[in-house]
C-alpha positions in Angstrom: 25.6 20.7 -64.0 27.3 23.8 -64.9 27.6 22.6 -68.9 23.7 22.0 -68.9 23.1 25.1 -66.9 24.8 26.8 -69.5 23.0 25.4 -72.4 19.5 26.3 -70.5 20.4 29.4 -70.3 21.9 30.6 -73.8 18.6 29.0 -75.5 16.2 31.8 -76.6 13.2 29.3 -76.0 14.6 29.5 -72.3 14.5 33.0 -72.3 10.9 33.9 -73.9 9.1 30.8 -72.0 10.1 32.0 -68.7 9.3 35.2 -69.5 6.4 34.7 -70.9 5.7 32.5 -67.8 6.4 35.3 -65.6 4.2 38.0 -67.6 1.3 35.6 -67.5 1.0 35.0 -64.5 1.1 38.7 -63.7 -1.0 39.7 -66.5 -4.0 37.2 -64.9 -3.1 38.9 -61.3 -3.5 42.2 -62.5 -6.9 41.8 -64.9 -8.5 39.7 -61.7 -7.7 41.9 -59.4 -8.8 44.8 -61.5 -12.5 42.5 -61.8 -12.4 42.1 -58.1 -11.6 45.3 -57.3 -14.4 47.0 -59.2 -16.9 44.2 -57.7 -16.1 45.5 -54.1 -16.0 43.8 -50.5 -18.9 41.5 -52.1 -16.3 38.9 -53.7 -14.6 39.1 -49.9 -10.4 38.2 -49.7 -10.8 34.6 -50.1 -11.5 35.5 -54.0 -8.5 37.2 -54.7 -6.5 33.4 -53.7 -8.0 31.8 -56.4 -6.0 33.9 -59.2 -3.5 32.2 -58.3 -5.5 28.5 -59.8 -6.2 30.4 -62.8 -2.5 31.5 -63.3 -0.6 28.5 -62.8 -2.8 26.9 -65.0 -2.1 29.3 -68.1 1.3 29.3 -67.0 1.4 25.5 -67.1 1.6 25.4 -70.9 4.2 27.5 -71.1 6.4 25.6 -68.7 5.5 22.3 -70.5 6.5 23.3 -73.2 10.3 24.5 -72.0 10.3 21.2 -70.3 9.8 19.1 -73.6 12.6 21.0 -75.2 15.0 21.3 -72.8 15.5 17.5 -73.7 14.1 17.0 -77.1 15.7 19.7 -78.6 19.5 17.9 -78.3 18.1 14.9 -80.2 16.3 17.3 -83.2 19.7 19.4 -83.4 21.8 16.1 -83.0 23.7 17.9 -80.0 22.9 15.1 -78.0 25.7 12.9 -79.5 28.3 15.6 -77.9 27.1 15.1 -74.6 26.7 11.7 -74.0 30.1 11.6 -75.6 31.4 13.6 -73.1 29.4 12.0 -70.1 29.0 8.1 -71.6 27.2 7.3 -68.4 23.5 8.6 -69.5 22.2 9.5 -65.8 24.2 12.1 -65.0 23.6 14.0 -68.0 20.0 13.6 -67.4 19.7 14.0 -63.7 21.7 17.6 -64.2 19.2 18.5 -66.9 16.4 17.7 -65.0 17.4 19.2 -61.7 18.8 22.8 -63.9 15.2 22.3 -65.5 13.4 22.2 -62.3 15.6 25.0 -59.7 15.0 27.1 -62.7 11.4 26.7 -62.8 10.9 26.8 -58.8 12.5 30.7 -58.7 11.3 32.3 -61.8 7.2 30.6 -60.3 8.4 32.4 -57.0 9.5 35.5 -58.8 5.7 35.2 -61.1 4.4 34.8 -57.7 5.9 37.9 -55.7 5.0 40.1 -58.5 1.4 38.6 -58.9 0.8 39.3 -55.2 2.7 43.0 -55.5 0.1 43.6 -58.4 -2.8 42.7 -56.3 -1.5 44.5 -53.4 -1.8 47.4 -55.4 -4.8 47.1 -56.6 -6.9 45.1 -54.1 -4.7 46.2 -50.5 -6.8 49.5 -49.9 -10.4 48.0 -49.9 -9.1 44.8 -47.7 -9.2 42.0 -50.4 -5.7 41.0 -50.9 -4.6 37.6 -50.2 -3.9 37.4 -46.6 -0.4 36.0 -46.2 -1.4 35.2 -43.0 -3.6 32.5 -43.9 -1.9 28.6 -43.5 -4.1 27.7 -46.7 -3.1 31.2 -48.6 0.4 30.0 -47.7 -0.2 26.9 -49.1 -1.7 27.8 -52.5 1.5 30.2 -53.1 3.9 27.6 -52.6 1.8 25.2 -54.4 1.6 27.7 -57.6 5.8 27.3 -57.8 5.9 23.8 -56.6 2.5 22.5 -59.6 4.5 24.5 -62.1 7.7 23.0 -61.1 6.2 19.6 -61.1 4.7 19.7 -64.7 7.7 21.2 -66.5 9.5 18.0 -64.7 6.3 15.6 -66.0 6.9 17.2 -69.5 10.3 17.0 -69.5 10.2 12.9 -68.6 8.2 12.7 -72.0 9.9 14.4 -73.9 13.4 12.0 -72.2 11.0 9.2 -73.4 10.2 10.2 -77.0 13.2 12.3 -77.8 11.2 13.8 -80.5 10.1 17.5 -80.1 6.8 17.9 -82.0 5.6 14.1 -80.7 6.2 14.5 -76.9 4.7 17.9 -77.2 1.8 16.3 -78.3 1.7 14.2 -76.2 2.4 16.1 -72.6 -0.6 18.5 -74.3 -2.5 16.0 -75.0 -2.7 14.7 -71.8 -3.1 18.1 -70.0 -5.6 19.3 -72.1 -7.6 16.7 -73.8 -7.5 13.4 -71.7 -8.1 15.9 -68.3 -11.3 17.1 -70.1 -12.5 13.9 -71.3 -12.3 12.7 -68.2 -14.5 14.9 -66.6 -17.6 13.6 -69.0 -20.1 11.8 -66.4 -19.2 8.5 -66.9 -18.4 6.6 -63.6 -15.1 4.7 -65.1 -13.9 8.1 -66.3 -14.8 9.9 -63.4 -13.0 7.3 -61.3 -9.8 7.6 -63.3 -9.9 11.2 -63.5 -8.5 12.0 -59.8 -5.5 10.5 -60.7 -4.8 11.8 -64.1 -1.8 14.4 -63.3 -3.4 17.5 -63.6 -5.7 17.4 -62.3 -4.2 15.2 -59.1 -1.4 18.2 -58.8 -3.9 21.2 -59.3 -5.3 20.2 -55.7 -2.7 22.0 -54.4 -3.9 25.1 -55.4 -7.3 24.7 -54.7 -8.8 25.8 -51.4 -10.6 23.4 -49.1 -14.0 25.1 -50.0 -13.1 24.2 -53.7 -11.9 20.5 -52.7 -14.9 19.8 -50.5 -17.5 21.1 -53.3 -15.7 19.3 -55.8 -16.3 15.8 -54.0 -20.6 16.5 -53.5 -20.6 15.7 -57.6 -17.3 12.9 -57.5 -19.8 10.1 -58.1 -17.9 8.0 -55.8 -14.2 8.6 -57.0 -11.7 9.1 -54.9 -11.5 12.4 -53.4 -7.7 13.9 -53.2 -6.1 16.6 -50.5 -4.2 19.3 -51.7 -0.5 17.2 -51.2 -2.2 13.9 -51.5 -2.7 15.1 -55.1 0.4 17.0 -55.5 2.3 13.4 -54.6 -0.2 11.6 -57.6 1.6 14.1 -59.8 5.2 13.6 -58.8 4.7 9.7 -58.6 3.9 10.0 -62.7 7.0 12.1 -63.2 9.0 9.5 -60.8 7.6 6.9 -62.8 8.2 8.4 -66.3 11.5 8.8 -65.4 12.1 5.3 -63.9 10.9 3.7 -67.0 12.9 6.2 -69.1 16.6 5.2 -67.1 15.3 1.6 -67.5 
């Protein structure tokens, strides 16, 4: 743990992808709330929650892609032959990058997420449209931002253990969250009953309100319709499963 934690840390790509994770997901806060403010009382508080969709989704990229080269990047610069020399036993070594991978993730999402909510404090707290933190669901959707980012750096990262090749699993782990999730949403009843699963879209439930959920399932055309952890547990089962095949 502590020789991958420091490796994590003294990579630059560590550095500017969580930063630029954090500034994104601030940089959405503030231009929404800014939009909403201007808009007045009409948008109403429950508005101001959904930012935090929009954020996590843009912020999702960025996470990917530290995910995928946390791993790949030891096979590209050959570094991996050190550490599975020093730790023959290959599980360790990737269960301590995963797990410095993922803790890593979870507080710098938390820390996007308290300055995202400062931001819109400032901006929306005087007319009454900041999220309210005492809302279960508002609660929920907070959380969910850290735990959805958390969960596809981890999903990324059990691609990247499976391909060991930087530009290929990137590809591929964009691939999936970009183009397969949006082919899937063309009106065609196989695709639309594969879609719920795809992880993505599965794990974004948890950052949707139940408004959003229940107006989502009036067009599913008879596909499954997912709660917020119901989909959240899709999207861990695919990085349990990537990762199963992987130590397999």
């Amino acid at each position: 743990m502590k020789s991958e934690w420091i490796k994590f840390r003294t990579l630059r790509s560590t550095v500017w992808t969580l930063a630029s994770t954090v500034v994104v997901m601030v940089g959405i806060a503030a231009a929404f709330s800014a939009l909403l403010a201007s808009q007045g009382a009409a948008q109403g508080a429950p508005a101001s929650i959904l930012v935090f969709s929009i954020a996590a989704s843009m912020a999702s990229l960025a996470v990917a892609v530290l995910g995928t080269l946390v791993i790949t990047g030891e096979y590209s610069t050959g570094m991996i032959r050190s550490t599975l020399a020093a730790v023959p036993r290959r599980l360790p070594a990737l269960w301590a990058k995963g797990l410095v991978l993922a803790v890593s993730i979870f507080l710098v999402s938390i820390v996007g997420v308290a300055l995202s909510l400062a931001v819109m404090k400032l901006f929306l707290g005087a007319k009454g449209l900041a999220p309210d933190l005492g809302n279960r669901e508002t609660l929920r959707i907070l959380l969910g931002t850290a735990l959805y980012l958390t969960a596809i750096a981890s999903l990324a990262f059990a691609i990247g253990a499976l391909l060991r090749h930087s530009a290929g699993a990137l590809a591929a782990v964009l691939g999936l969250l970009l183009v397969i999730e949006n082919l899937a949403q063309i009106p065609w009843k196989p695709l639309q009953l594969i879609s719920p699963f795809l992880p993505g879209t599965a794990g974004s439930k948890i950052l949707m309100t139940q408004a959003q959920i229940s107006a989502i399932s009036h067009g599913s055309m008879g596909a499954a319709i997912l709660g917020p952890w119901q989909g959240f547990a899709v999207l861990l089962a695919w990085v349990a499963v990537l990762l199963r095949h992987r130590n397999a």
